[in-house]
C-alpha positions, 0 to 999 in steps of 0.5 A: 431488517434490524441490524443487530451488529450495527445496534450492538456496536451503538450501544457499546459506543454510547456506554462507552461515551458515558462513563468516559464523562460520567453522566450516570454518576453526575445525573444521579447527583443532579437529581439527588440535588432536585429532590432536596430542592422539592422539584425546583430547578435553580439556575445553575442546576439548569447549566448543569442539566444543559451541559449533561444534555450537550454531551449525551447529544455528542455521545450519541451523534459520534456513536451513530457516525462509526456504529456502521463503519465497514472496512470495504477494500480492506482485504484485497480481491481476487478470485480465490478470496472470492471463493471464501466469502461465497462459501460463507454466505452459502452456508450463512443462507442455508441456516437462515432457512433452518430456522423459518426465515425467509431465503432466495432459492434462487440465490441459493441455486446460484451460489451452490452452482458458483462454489461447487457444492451441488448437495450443499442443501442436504446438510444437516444444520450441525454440518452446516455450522461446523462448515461456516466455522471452517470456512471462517477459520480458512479465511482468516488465515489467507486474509492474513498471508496470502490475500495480498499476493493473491491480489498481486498474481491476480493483477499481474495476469489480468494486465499481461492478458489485456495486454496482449489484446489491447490493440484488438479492441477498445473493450480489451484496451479499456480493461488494460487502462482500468487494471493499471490504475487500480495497481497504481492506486494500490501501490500509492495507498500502500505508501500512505499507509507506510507514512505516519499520521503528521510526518514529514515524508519519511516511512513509518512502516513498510511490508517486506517478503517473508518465506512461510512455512508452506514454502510461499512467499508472504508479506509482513509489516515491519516498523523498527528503523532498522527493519526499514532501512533494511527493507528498502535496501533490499528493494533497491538491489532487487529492483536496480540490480544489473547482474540478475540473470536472465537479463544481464546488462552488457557491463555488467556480464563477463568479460567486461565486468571483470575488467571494471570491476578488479584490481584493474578497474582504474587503470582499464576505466582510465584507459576506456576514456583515453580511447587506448583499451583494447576491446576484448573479443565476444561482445555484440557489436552494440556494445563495442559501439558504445564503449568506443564512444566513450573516450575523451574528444582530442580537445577535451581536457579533464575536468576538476575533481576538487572545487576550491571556494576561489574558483566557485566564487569567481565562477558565479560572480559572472553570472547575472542573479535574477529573481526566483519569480521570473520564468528564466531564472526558474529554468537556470535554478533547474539546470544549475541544481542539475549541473551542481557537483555532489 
């Protein structure tokens, strides 16, 4: 069957290719120039004439690799995205019908039965067409705010019902392993995407949330440096915050943060170290433990804030350099970056 989308997409491309090089102005010339000539090809009519067949064979070939080029995976899965593309098709069947070609009833059936419109077959074509142009319509608008975080919720449930299962069978502990991956590589494309073409790590564009009219939450694409900055800001405090309820961390829960976190702070953290700070009453008991473990040995002096060049320099002239092709002078490299003070 002919695809009159592909051919379309064919012809605008080599036109397009053509006038980029002019080969219908340069060809009339050349055969303007043939007449004049009585039919003969001279030499450098005949480079002429290669070079425009070299570059009509480009066109062509280049036309030919994106006449059918089809974003699939561009709009994210999920079951309510899938209940458009159903609806779409159904109707698109239904008028190929009306008009004398040959459809499946079969498939007809089935999607009929899938998207839940049982009498669809008795539309007319005008009701039909107007539906296909709703649905087109519907579908837009969720690709465009709400297809990722179908996608996202979809994930999310699928994951935590396999979850629950993976240990009962190896189809359900399959599918947990399977869902995973397919976030992680969603997660990592969303990063290449954000990285311009030829940067040097750095982001070119992020997704944040926004609150839609409807009063759910979608994403947009932000690619100022300021809204960026912004964004990843904001991501860290939500994903690295310790004072979100319901799950507070013990520091940062009353009353210990309001001890660490006032116009006391120094003076209780120094006393935390010295082991001298009256714990206060109300903590659980693993919390109590860890901050008793936190004082200074009696033997323990307290370290140098400042480091002057003298003691810096005096410190790593005792220690042999070696080369950086050597195993252990990779692993001192690591614990002298790790143990470097910032």
């Amino acid at each position: 069957m002919l695809d009159t989308t592909a051919v379309r997409r064919y012809l605008q491309l080599v036109h397009k290719g053509y006038e980029a090089y002019s080969i219908p102005s340069r060809l009339a010339s050349l055969h303007h120039q043939l007449q004049l000539n009585e039919g003969t090809m001279t030499a450098t009519m005949g480079r002429h004439y290669n070079c425009l067949h070299h570059q009509m064979y480009v066109v062509r070939r280049k036309a030919e690799e994106k006449c059918r080029w089809v974003t699939n995976g561009s709009v994210p899965w999920s079951p309510k995205m899938q209940q458009f593309w159903d609806c779409q098709s159904l109707w698109k069947i239904l008028l190929k019908g009306r008009k004398g070609c040959r459809v499946s009833l079969r498939k007809i059936r089935r999607l009929m039965k899938k998207v839940g419109i049982p009498d669809a077959w008795t539309k007319t074509t005008t009701e039909l067409e107007a539906a296909l142009r709703q649905d087109r319509k519907d579908y837009l608008e969720a690709k465009t705010h709400y297809a990722a975080k179908w996608r996202k919720d979809f994930l999310t449930v699928q994951a935590a019902q396999s979850k629950k299962k993976q240990w009962r069978s190896q189809k359900a502990r399959d599918r947990f392993l399977r869902l995973r991956r397919m976030k992680q590589r969603e997660e990592a494309r969303r990063r290449r995407r954000a990285q311009a073409k030829g940067s040097t790590g750095g982001l070119h564009a992020i997704q944040v949330e926004e609150r839609l009219p409807s009063g759910e939450v979608g994403l947009r694409t932000v690619s100022e440096r300021s809204q960026v900055e912004q964004g990843c800001m904001q991501e860290n405090c939500a994903r690295y915050d310790q004072t979100r309820l319901p799950h507070m961390t013990p520091p940062m829960d009353a009353p210990l943060y309001q001890m660490f976190n006032g116009h006391d702070a120094e003076q209780n953290s120094l006393a935390l170290l010295e082991g001298r700070l009256p714990l206060p009453d109300g903590i659980k008991n693993p919390t109590r433990s860890f901050l008793s473990q936190c004082r200074f040995h009696k033997d323990h002096s307290m370290s140098l804030l400042e480091v002057s060049t003298e003691y810096h320099t005096y410190f790593w002239s005792r220690n042999p350099e070696h080369k950086g092709s050597e195993p252990h002078a990779c692993i001192m490299a690591t614990l002298k970056l790790g143990f470097s003070p910032l």
